[in-house]
C-alpha positions as CSV (number, residue, x, y, z in Angstrom):
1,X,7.3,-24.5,-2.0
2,X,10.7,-23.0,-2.1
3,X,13.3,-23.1,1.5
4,X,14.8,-19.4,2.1
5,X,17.4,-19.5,4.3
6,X,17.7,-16.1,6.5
7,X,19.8,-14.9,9.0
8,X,17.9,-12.8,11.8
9,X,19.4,-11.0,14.8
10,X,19.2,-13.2,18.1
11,X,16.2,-10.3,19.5
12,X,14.2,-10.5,16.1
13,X,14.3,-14.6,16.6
14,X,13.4,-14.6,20.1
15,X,10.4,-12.3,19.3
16,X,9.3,-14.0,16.6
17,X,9.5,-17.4,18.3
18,X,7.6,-15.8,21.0
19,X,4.5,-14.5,18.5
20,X,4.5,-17.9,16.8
21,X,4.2,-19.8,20.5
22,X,1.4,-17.0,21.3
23,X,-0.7,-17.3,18.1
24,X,0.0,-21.7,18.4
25,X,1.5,-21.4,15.1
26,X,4.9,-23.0,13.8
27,X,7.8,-20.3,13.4
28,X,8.2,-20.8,9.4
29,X,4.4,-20.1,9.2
30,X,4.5,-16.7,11.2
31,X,7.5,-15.6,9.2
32,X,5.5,-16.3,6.0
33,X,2.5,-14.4,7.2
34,X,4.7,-11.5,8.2
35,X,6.3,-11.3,4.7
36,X,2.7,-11.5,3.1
37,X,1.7,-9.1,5.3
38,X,4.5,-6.7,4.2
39,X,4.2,-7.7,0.4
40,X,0.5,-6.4,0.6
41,X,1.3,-3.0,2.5
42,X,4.1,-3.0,-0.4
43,X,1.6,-2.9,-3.3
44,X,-1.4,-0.7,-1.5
45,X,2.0,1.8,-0.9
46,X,3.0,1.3,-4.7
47,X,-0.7,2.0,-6.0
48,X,-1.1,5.0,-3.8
49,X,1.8,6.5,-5.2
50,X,0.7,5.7,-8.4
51,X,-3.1,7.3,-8.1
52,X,-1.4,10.1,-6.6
53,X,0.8,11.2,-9.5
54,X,-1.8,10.6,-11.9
55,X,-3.9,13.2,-10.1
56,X,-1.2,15.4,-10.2
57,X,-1.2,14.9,-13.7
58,X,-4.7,15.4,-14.5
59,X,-5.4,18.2,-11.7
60,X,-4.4,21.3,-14.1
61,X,-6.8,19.9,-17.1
62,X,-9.5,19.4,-14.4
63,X,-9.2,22.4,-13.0
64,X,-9.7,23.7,-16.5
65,X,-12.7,21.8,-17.3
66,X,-14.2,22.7,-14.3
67,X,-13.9,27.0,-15.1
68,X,-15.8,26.1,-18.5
69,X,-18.5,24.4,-16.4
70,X,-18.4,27.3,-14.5
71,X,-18.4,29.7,-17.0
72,X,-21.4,27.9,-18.3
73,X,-23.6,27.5,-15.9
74,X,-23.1,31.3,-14.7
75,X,-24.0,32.1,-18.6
76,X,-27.4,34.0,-18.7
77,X,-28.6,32.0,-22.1
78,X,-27.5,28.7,-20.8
């Protein structure tokens, strides 16, 4: 495992010690879990971006495809 040094405002330490006391858990152990925590909301944020544009991109062919299943369906001899 790798040592990061940070620097932290007085208030964030305090907290943080505080959580870590609550949850019986050492302070370097709570900071990890918060930057896991953050890491994961991170990617979820990154792949929802991603699915999003890539709807955007496929919406106008959909839409397409969809009026020729519609035009189908609504065709007397189909």
């Amino acid at each position: 495992m790798t040592t990061v040094s940070i620097r932290l405002p007085e208030d964030v330490l305090k907290e943080t010690e505080k959580r870590a006391r609550e949850l019986r858990i050492p302070r370097a152990e709570y900071i990890r879990r918060a930057i896991e925590i953050q890491n994961a909301e991170a990617v979820a944020r990154h792949r929802r971006q991603r699915l999003m544009e890539v709807s955007r991109r496929v919406r106008k062919e959909s839409l397409r495809v969809n009026a020729e299943f519609e035009a189908i369906e609504d065709a007397p001899d189909a």
